[in-house]
N, CA, C and O of each residue as an XYZ file, in Angstrom:
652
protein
N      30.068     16.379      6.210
C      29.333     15.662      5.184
C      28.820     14.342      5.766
O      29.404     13.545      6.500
N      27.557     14.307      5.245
C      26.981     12.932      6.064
C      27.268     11.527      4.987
O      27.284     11.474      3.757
N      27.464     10.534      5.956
C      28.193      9.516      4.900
C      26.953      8.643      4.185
O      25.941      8.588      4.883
N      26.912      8.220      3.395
C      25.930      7.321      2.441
C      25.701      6.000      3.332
O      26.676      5.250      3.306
N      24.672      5.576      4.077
C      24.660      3.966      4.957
C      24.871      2.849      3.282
O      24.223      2.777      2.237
N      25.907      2.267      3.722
C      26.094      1.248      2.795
C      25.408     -0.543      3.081
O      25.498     -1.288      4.057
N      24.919     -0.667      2.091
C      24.426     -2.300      2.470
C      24.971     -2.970      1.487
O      25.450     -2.479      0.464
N      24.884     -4.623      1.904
C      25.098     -5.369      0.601
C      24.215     -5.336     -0.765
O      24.363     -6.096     -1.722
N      23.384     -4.422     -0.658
C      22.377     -4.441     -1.827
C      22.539     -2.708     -2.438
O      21.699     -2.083     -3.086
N      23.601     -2.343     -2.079
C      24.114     -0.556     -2.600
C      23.631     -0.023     -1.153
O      23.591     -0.622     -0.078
N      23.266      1.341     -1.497
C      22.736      2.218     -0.521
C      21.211      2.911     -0.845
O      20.739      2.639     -1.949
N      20.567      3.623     -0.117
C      19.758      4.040     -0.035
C      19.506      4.747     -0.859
O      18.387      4.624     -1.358
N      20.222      5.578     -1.268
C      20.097      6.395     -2.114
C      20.525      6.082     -3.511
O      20.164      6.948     -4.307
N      21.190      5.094     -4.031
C      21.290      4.493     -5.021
C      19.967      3.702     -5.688
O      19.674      3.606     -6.880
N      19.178      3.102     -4.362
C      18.133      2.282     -4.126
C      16.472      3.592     -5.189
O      15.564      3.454     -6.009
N      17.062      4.573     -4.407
C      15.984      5.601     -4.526
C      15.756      6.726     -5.702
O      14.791      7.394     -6.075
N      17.245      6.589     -6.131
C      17.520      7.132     -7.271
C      16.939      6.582     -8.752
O      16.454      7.203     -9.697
N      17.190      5.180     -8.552
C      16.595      4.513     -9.736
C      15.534      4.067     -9.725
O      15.215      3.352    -10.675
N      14.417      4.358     -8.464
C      13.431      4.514     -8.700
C      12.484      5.063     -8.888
O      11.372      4.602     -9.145
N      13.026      6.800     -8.712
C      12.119      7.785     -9.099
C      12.950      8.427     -9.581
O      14.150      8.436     -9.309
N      12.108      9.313    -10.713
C      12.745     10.385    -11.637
C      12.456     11.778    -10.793
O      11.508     11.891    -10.017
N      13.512     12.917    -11.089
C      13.185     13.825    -10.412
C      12.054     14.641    -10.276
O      11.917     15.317     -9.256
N      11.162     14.662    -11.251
C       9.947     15.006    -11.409
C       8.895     14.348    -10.491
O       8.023     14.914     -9.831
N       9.158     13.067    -10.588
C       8.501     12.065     -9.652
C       8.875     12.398     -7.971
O       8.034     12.388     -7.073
N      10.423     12.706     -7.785
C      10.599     13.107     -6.522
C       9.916     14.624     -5.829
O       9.559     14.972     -4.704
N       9.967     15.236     -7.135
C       9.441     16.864     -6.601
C       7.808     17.043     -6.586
O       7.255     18.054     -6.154
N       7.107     15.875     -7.138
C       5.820     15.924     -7.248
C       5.462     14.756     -5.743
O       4.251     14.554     -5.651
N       6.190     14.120     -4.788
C       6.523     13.377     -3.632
C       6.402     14.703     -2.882
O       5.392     15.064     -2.278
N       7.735     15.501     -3.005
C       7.269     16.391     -1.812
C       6.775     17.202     -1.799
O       6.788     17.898     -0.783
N       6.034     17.583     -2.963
C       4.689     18.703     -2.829
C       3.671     17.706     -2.097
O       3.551     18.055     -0.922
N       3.052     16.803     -2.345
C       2.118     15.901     -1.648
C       2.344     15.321     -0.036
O       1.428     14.957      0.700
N       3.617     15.332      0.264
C       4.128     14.898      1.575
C       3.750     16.936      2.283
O       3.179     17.356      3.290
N       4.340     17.536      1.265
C       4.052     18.449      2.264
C       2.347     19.362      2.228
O       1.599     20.001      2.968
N       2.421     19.020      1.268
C       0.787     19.206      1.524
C      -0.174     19.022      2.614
O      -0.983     19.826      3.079
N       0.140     17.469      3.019
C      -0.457     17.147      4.229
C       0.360     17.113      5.439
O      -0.087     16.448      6.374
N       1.352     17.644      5.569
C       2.295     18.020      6.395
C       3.326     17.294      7.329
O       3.725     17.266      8.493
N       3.546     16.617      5.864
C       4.565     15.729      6.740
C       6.114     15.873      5.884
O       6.305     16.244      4.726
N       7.106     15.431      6.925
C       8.616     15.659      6.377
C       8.653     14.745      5.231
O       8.024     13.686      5.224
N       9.367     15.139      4.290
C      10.137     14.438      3.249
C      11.692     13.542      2.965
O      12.790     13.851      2.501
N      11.227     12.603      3.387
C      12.344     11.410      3.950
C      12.745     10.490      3.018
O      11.865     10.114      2.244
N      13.736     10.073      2.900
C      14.248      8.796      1.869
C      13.376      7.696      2.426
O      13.268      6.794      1.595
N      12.738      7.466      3.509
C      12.090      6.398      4.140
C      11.033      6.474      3.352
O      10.651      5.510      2.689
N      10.311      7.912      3.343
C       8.866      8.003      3.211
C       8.665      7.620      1.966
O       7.782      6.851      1.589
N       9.751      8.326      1.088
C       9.454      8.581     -0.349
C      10.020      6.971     -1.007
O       9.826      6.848     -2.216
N      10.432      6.230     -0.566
C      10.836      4.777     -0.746
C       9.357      3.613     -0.342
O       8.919      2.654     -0.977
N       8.909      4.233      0.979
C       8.037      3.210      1.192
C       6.414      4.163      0.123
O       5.321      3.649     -0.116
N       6.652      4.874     -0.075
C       5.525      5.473     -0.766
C       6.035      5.238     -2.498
O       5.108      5.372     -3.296
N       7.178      4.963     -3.002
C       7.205      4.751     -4.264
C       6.990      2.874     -4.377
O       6.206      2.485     -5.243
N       7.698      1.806     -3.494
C       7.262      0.505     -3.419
C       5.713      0.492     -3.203
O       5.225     -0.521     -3.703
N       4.781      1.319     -2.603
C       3.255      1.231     -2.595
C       2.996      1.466     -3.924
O       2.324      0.624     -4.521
N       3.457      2.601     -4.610
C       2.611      2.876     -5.647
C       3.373      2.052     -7.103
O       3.015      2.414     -8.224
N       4.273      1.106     -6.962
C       4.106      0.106     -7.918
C       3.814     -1.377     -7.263
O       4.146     -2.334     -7.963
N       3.408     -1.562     -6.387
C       2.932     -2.743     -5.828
C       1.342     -2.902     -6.818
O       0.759     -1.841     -7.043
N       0.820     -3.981     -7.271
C      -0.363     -4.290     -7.726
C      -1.255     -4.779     -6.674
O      -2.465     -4.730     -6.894
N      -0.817     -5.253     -5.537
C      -1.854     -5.483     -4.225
C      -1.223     -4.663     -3.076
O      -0.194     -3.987     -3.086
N      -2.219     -4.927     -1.963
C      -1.893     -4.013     -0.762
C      -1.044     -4.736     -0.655
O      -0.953     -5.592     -1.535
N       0.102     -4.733      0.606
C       1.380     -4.819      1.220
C       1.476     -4.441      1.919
O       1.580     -3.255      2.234
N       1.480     -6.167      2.911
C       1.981     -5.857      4.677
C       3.323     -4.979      4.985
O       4.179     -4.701      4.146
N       3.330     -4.644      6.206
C       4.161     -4.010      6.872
C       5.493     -4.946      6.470
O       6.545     -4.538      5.978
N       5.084     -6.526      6.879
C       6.877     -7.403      6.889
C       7.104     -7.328      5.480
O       8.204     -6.934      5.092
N       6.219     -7.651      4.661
C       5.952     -8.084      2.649
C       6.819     -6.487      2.834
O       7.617     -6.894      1.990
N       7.199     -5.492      3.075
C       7.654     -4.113      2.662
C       8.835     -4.130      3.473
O       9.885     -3.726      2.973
N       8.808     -4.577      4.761
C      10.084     -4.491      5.642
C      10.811     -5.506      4.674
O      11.695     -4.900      4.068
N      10.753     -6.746      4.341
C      11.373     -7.988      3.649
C      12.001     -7.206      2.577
O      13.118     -7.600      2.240
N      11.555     -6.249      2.010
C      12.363     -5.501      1.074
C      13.393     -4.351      1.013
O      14.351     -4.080      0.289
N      12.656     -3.667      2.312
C      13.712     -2.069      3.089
C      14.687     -2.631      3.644
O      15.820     -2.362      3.246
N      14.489     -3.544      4.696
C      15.278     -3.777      5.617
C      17.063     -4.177      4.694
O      18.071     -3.560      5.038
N      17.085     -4.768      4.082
C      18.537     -5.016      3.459
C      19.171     -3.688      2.680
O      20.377     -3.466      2.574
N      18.287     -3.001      2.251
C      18.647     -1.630      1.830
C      18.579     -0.800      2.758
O      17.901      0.186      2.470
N      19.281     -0.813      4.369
C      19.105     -0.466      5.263
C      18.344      0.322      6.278
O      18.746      0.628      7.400
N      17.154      0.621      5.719
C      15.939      1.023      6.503
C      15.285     -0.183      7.693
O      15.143     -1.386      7.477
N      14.984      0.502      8.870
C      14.907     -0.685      9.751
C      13.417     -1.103     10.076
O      12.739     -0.229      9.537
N      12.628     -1.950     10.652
C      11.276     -2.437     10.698
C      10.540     -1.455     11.252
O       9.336     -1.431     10.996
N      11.079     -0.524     12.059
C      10.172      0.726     12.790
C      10.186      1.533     12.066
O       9.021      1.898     11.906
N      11.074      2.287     11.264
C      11.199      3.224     10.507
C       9.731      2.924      9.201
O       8.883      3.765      8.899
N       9.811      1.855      8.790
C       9.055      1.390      7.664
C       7.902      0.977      8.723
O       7.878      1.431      7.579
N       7.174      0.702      9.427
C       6.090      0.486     10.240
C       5.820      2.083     10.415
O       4.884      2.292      9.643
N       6.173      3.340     11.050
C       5.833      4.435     11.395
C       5.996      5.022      9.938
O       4.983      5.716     10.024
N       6.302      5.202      9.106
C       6.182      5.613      7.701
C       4.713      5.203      7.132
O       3.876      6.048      6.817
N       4.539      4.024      7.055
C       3.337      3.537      6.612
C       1.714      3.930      7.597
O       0.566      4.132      7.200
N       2.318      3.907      8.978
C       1.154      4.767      9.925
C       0.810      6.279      9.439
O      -0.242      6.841      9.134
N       1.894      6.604      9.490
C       2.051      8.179      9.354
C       1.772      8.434      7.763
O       1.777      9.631      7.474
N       1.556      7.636      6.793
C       0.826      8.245      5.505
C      -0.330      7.745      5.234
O      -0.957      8.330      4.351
N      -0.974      6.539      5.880
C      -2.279      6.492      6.554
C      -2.765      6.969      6.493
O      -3.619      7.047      5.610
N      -2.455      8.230      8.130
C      -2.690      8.825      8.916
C      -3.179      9.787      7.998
O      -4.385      9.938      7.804
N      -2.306     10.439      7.429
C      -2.412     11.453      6.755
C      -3.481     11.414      5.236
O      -3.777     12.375      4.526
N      -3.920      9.868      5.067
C      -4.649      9.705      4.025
C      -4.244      9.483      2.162
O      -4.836      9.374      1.089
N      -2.681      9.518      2.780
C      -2.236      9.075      1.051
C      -2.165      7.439      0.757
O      -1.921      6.933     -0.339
N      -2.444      6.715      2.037
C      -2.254      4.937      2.247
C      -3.931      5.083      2.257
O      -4.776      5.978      2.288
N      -3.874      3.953      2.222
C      -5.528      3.244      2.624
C      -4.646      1.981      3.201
O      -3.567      1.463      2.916
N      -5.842      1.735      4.309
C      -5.529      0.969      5.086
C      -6.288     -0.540      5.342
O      -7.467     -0.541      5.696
N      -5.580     -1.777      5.151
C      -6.969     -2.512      4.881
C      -6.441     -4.113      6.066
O      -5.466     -4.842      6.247
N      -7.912     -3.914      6.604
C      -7.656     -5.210      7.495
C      -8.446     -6.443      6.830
O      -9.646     -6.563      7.077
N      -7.974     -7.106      6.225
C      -9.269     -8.222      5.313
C      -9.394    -10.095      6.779
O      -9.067    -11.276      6.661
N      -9.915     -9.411      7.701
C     -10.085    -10.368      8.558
C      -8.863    -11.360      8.859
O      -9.113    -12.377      9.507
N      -7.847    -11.171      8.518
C      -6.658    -12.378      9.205
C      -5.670    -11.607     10.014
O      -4.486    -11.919     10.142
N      -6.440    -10.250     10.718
C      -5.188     -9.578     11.473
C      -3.779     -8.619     11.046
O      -3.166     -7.829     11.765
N      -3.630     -8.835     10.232
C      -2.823     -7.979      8.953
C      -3.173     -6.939      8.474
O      -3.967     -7.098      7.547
N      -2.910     -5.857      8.716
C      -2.676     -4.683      8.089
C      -2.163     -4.657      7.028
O      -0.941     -4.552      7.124
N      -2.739     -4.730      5.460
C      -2.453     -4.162      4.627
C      -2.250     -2.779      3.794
O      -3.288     -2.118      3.842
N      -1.377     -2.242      3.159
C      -1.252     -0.794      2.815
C      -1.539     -0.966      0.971
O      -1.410     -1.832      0.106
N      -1.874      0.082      1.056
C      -1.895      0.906     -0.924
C      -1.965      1.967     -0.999
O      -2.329      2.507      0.046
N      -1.719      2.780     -2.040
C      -1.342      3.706     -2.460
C      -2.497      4.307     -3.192
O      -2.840      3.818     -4.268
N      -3.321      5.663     -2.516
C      -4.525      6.338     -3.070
C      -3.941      6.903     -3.992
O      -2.977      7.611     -3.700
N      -4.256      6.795     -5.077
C      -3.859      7.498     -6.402
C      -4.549      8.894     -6.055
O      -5.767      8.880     -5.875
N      -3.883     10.050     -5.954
C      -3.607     11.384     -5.795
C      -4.457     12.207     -6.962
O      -5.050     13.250     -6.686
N      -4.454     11.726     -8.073
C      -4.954     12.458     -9.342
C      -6.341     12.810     -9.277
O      -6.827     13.928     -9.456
N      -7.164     11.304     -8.892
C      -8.358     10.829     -8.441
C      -9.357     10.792     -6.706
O     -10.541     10.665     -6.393
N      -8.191     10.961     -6.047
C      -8.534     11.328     -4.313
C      -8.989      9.899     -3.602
O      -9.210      9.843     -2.392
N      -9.117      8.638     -4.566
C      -9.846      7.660     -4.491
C      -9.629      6.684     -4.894
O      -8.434      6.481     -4.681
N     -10.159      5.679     -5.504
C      -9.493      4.425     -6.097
C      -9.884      3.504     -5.549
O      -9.289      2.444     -5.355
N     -11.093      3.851     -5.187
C     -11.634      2.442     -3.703
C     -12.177      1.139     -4.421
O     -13.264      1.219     -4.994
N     -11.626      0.193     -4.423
C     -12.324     -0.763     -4.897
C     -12.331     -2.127     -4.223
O     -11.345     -2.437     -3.556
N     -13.128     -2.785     -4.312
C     -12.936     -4.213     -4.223
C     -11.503     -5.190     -3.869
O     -10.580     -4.987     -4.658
N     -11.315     -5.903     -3.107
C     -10.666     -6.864     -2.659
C     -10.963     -8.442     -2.733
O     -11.916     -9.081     -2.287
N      -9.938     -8.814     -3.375
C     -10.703    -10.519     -3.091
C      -9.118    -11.387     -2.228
O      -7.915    -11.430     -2.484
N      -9.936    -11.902     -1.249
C      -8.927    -12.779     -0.155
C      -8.925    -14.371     -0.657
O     -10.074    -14.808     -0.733
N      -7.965    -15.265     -0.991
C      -8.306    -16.381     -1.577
C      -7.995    -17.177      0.325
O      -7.177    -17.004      1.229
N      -9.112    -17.973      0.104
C      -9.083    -18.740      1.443
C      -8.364    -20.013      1.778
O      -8.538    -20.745      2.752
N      -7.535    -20.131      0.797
C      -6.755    -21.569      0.990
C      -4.851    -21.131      1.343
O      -4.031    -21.612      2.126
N      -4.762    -19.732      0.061
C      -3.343    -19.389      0.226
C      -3.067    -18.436      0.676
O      -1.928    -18.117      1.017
N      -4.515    -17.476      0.816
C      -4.215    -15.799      1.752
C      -3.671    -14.856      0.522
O      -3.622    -13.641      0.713
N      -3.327    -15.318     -0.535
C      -3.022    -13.911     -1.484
C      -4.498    -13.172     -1.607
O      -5.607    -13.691     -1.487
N      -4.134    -11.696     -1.902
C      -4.444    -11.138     -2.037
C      -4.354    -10.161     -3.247
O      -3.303     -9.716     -3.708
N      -6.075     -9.795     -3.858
C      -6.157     -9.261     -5.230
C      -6.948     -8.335     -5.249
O      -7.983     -8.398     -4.586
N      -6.644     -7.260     -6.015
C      -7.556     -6.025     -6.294
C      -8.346     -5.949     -7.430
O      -8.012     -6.081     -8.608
N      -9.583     -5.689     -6.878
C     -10.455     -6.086     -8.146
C     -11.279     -4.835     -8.776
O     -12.502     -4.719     -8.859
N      -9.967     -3.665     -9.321
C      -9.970     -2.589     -9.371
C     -11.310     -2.357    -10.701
O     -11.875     -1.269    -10.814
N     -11.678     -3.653    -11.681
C     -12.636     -3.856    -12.812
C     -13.846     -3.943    -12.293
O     -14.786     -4.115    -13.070
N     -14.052     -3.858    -11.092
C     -15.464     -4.600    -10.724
C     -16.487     -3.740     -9.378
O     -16.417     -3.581     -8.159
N     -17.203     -3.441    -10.263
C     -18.159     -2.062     -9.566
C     -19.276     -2.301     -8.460
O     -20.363     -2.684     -8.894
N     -19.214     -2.213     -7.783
C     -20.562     -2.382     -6.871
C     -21.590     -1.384     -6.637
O     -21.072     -0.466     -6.001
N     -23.007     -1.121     -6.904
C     -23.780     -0.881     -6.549
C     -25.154     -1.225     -5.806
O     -26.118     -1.905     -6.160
N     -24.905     -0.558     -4.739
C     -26.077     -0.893     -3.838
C     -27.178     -0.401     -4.232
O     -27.211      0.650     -4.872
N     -28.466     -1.222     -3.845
C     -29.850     -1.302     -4.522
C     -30.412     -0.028     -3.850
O     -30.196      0.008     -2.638
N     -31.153      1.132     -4.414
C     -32.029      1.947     -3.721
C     -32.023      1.687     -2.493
O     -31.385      2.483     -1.804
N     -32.718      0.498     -1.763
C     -33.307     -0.149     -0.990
C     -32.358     -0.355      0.022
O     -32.642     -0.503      1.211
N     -31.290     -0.364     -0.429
C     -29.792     -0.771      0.514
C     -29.257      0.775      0.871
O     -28.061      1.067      0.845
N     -30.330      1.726      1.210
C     -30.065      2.881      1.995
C     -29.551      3.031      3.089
O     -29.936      2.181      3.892
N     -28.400      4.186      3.728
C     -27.709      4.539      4.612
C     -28.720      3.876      6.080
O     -28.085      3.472      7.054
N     -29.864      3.837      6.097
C     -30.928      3.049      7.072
C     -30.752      2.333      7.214
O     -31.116      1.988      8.338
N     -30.168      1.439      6.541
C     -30.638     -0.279      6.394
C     -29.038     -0.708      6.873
O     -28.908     -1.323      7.931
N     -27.629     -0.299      5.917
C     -26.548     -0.975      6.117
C     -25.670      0.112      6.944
O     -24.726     -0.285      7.628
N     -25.972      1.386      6.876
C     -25.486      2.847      7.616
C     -24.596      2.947      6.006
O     -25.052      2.878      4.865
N     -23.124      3.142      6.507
C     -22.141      3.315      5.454
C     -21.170      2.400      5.265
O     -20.435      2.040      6.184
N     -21.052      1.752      3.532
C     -20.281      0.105      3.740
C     -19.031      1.661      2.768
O     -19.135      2.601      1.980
N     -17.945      0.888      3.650
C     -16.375      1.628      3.928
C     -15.620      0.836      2.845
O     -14.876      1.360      2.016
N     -15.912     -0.603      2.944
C     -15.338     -1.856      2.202
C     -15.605     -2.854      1.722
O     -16.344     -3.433      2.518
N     -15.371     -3.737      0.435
C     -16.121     -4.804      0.331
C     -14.851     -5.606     -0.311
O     -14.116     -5.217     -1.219
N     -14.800     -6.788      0.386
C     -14.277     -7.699      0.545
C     -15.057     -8.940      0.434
O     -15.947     -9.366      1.171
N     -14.202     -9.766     -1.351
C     -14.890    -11.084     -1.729
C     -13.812    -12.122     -1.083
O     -12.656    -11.706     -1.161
N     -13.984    -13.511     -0.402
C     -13.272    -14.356      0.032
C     -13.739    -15.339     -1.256
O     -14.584    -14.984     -2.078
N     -12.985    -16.741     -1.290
C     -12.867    -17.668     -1.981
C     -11.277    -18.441     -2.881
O     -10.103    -18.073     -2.921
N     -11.706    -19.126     -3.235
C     -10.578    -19.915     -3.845
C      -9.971    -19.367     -4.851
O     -10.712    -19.305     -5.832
N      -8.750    -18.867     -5.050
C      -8.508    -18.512     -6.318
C      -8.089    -19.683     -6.988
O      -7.863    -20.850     -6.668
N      -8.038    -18.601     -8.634
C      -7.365    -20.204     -9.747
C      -6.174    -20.643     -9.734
O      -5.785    -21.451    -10.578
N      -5.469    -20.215     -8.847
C      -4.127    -21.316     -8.420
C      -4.443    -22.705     -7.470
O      -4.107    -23.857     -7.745
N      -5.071    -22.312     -6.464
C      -5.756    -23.048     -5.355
C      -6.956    -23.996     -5.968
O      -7.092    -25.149     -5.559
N      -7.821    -23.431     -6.981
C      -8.540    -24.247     -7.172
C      -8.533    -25.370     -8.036
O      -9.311    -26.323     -8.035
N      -7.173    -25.058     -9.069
C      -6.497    -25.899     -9.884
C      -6.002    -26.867     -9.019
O      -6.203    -28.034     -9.359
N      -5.246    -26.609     -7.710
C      -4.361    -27.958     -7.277
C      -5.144    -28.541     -6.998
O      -5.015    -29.662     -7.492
N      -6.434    -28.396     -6.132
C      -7.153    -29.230     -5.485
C      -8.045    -30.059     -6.408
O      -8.987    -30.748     -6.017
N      -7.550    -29.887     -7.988
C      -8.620    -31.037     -8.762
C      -7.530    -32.071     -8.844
O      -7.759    -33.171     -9.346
């Protein structure tokens, strides 16, 4: 019998239990195996913290949370590559070097929206309300194919202190 890894914050599976219902777990590994990948307490942990996160989430912003519930920084770095990879993450670099992750809602295949980077504190917001359309004129000729759109500026935390 394999023993339960214990941390000061319970175990893994205590961790994982109360966060998905079994329905929720068996509808995990139809989708993990769909695209053909193993079904892991890692995977299905760093794929249930994506899909209640409200913004993307770095690799450390996700390790800062596994790691004490004993999952280690590689395990949670190659988890997050490897569902990428596979297209259930979206993957987002918003110009400061950081790899951010989210969670493609499965129902829909999609969910692409808008990003806004605030330039004073670096949070980051999804601006899942707000539609973009390009003009006729802004044909595959002109820009080829825009992948992403990303607004920078001050948010209203930042722009409050600075009055």
């Amino acid at each position: 019998m394999v023993s339960e890894l214990k941390t000061p914050h319970g175990n893994k599976n205590d961790y994982l239990n109360s966060k998905l219902s079994e329905p929720e777990t068996e509808e995990l590994r139809l989708v993990l195996k769909e695209v053909g990948l193993r079904c892991t307490k890692a995977r299905l942990t760093v794929i249930q913290e994506l899909k209640q996160a409200s913004v993307p989430v770095s690799h450390a912003e996700l390790a800062d949370k596994l790691v004490p519930l004993g999952f280690d920084k590689a395990t949670v770095f190659r988890n997050l590559v490897d569902l990428a990879d596979a297209g259930l993450l979206r993957r987002i670099e918003l110009g400061d070097h950081v790899w951010r992750f989210e969670w493609i809602a499965q129902e829909t295949g999609s969910d692409e929206h808008p990003h806004f980077l605030c330039i004073v504190c670096g949070d980051v917001s999804c601006l899942r309300d707000l539609a973009f359309e390009l003009p006729q004129l802004a044909s595959a000729d002109v820009f080829g194919e825009v992948t992403e759109i990303l607004l920078k500026g001050q948010c209203s935390k930042c722009l409050t202190a600075a009055t």
